[in-house]
C-alpha positions in Angstrom: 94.7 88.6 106.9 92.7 91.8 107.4 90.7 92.8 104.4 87.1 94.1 103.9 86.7 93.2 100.0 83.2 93.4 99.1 82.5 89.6 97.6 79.4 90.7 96.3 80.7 92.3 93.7 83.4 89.3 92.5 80.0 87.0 92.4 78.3 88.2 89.9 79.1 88.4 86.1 80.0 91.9 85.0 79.1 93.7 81.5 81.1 95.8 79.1 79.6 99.4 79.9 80.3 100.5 76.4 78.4 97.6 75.2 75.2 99.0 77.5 72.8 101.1 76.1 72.1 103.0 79.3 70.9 106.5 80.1 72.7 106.0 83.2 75.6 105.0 81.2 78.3 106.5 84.2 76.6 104.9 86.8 76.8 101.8 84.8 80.6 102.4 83.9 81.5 102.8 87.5 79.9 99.8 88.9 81.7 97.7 85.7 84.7 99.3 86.9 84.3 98.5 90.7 83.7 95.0 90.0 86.3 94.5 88.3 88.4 96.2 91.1 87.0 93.8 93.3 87.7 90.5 91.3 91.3 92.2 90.8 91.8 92.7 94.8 90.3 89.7 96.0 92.2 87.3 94.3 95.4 88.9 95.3 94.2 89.1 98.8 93.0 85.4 99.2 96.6 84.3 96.7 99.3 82.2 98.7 101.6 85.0 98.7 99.6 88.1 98.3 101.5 91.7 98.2 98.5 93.1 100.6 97.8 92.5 104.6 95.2 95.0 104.6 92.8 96.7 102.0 89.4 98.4 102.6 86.6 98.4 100.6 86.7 102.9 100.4 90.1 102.2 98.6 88.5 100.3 95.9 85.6 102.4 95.8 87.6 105.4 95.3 89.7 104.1 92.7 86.4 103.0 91.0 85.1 106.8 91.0 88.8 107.8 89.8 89.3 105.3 86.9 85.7 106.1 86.0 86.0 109.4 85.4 83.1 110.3 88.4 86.2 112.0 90.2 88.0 114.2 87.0 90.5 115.9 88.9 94.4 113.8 89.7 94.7 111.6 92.3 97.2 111.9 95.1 99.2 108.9 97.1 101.3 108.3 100.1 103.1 106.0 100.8 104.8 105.5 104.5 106.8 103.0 106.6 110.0 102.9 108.8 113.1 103.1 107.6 114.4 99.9 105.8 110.5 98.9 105.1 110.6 98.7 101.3 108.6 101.9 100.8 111.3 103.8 98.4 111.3 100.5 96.2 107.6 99.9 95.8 107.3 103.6 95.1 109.8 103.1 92.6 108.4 99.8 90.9 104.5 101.9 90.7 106.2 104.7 89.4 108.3 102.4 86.9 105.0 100.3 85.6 102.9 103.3 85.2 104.9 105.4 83.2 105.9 102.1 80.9 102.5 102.5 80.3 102.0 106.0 79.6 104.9 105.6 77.4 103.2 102.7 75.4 99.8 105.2 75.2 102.2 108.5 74.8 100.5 110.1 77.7 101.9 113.1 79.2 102.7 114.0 82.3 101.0 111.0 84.4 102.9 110.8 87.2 104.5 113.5 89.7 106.7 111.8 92.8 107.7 114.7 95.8 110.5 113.5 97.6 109.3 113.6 101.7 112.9 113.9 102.5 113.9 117.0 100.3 111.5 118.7 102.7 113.9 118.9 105.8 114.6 121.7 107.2 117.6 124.0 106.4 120.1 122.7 109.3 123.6 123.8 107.1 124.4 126.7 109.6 123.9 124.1 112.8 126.0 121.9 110.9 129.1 124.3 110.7 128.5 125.8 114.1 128.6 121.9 115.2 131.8 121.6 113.0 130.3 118.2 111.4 127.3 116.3 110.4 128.2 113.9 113.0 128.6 115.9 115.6 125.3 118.2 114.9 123.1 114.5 114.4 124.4 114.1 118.6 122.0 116.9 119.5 119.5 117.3 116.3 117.1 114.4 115.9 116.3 113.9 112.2 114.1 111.0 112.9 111.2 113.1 114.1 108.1 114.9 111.8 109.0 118.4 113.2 112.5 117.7 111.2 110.5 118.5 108.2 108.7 121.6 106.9 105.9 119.0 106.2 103.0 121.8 105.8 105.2 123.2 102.9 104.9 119.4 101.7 101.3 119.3 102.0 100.5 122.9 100.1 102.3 121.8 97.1 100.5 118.7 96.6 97.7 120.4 96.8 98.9 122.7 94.1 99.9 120.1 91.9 96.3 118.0 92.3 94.5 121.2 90.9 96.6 122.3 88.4 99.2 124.5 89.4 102.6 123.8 88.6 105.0 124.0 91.6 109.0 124.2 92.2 109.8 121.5 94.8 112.9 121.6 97.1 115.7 119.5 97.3 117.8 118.3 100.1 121.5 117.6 100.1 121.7 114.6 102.1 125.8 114.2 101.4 126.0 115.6 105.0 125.6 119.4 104.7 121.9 120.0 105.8 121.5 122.4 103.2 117.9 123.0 101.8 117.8 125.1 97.7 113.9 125.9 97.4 112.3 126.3 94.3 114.9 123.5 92.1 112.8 121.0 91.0 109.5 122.0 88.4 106.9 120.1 88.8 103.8 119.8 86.4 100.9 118.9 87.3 100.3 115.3 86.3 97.4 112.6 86.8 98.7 110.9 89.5 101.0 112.4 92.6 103.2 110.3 94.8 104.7 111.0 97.8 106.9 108.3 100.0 108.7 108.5 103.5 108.7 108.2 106.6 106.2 110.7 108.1 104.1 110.3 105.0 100.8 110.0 107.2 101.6 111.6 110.0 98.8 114.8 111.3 100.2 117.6 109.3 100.0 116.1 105.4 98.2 112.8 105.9 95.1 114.2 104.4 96.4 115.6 101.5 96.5 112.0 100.2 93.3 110.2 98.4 95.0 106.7 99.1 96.9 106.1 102.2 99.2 102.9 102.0 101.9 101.5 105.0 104.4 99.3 104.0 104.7 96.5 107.2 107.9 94.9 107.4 109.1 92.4 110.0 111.5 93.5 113.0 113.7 90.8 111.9 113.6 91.3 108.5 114.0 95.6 108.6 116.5 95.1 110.8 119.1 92.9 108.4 117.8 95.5 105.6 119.5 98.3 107.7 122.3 97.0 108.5 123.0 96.0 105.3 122.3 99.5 104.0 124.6 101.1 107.2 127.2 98.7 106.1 127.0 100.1 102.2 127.3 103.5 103.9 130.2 103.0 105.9 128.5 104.0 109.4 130.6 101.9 111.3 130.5 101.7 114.9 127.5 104.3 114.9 125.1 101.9 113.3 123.7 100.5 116.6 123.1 104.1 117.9 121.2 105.5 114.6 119.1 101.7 114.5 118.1 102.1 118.1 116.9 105.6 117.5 115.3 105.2 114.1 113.6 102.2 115.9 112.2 103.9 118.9 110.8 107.0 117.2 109.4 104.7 114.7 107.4 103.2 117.7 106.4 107.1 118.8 105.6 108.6 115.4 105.6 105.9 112.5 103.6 102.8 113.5 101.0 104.3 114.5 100.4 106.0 111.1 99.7 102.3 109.6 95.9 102.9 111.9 95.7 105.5 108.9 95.9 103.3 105.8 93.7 102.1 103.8 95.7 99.8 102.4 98.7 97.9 104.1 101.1 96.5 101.8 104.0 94.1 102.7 107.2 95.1 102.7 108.7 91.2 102.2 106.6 90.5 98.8 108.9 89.8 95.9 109.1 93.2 93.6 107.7 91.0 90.8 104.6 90.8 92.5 103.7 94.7 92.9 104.3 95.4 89.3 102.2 92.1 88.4 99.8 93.5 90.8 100.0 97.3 89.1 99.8 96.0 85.5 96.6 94.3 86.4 94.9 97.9 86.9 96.4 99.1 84.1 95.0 96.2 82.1 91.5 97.0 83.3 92.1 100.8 82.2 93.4 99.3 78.7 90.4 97.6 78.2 88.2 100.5 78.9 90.0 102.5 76.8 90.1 99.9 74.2 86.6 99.3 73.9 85.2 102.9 74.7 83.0 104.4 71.8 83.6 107.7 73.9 85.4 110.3 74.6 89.2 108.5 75.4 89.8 111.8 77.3 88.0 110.2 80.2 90.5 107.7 81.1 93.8 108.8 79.5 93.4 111.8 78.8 96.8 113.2 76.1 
């Protein structure tokens, strides 16, 4: 398993910051808070069934700076993989234990998810000219990045990480290839989180502070999509849409996982990632808990 944990900082015991009296006192924060990080990510690394085949040691350090308040502004994620990889369920199950949380704390506004697919281009008046979406999908490939207006994607994550609040798109996916602009308000919130399959591709890949691939098996994707073709009655054109989702995943998708910091798999039980999720939040509980500061720096209302 590829990770690059730091060990020093799981070997050594760690001190309540707010317990420090500390003219450094951030400094001191943020290495309690890395620590921890590191205890938290090792021993799901090194665990029998771990939810992770690859973290790296910036990841943790920039969650560190973020949960420490050294970095104030929100925080931005991505989240690719090929179809059928998991990626729409983990984002789900983050999404799910975070804002259980900010429930429990009444924070507002935490977390912001932009749909990657409502960001396809408009295609309706191809669609009619072509008489159907089946017949239109025979000469337009939808499994490509130029499908999608991605730089569009990019801008208004960048709004929404410094404070602007931004109309998203949304795409009709029943088979029209209609695009309505502006639908969807968005407020800017602590945390964005983007999914789909051209998630780290060149044209919005750097809009992201943490980049994560979700690796699935061949075998295992594979009975996943079928499954899923079956549920949407695709029929006899199920081979022809797997092969080509397959082999532009090989051209455009795969390689995007040499862009991750951290590579999640896409065969863990679902348990496991919110286990995994509440874990941080438990470490932001007890900062919050015992801070004799300002709570504003961690959960802010």
């Amino acid at each position: 398993m590829q990770n690059s944990i730091n060990k020093e900082f799981i070997t050594k015991e760690y001190t309540n910051p707010f317990l420090v009296n500390n003219k450094s006192g951030n400094q001191v924060l943020l290495r309690f808070v890395e620590k921890r990080l590191n205890k938290i990510f090792f021993d799901e690394v090194n665990s029998s069934d771990s939810i992770f085949k690859k973290v790296s040691n910036n990841a943790i350090r920039k969650m560190a700076l973020f949960l420490s308040g050294q970095i104030k502004r929100a925080c931005s994620i991505g989240i690719a993989g090929e179809t059928a990889s998991g990626k729409s369920t983990i984002a789900y199950d983050i999404i799910e234990t975070i804002q259980s949380f900010a429930d429990e704390y009444r924070i507002k506004n935490v977390i912001t998810r932009l749909n990657t697919d409502d960001y396809y281009y408009d295609r309706s008046e191809m669609v009619k000219k072509a008489g159907s979406f089946a017949e239109f999908a025979k000469h337009y490939d939808l499994d490509v990045p130029e499908a999608l207006e991605l730089e569009l994607m990019k801008k208004h994550i960048k709004q929404l990480l410094f404070g602007d609040t931004v109309y998203l798109p949304k795409y009709d996916m029943s088979g029209t290839a209609i695009r309505h602009d502006n639908v969807t308000k968005a407020v800017p919130s602590k945390i964005i989180i983007s999914e789909g399959l051209f998630t780290l591709t060149e044209k919005v890949v750097d809009a992201f502070d943490f980049k994560i691939y979700v690796d699935v098996s061949r075998e295992v994707q594979k009975s996943r999509f079928y499954k899923r073709a079956k549920d949407r009655n695709l029929g006899d054109s199920a081979d022809e849409v797997y092969n080509n989702a397959y082999s532009k995943a090989k051209i455009h998708i795969h390689p995007t996982a040499t862009k991750a910091d951290i590579i999640l798999s896409g065969e863990a039980d679902r348990s496991a990632y919110k286990k995994f999720i509440n874990k941080i939040l438990d470490l932001v509980e007890d900062i919050y808990s015992d801070s004799q500061t300002d709570s504003s720096i961690l959960l802010p209302r």
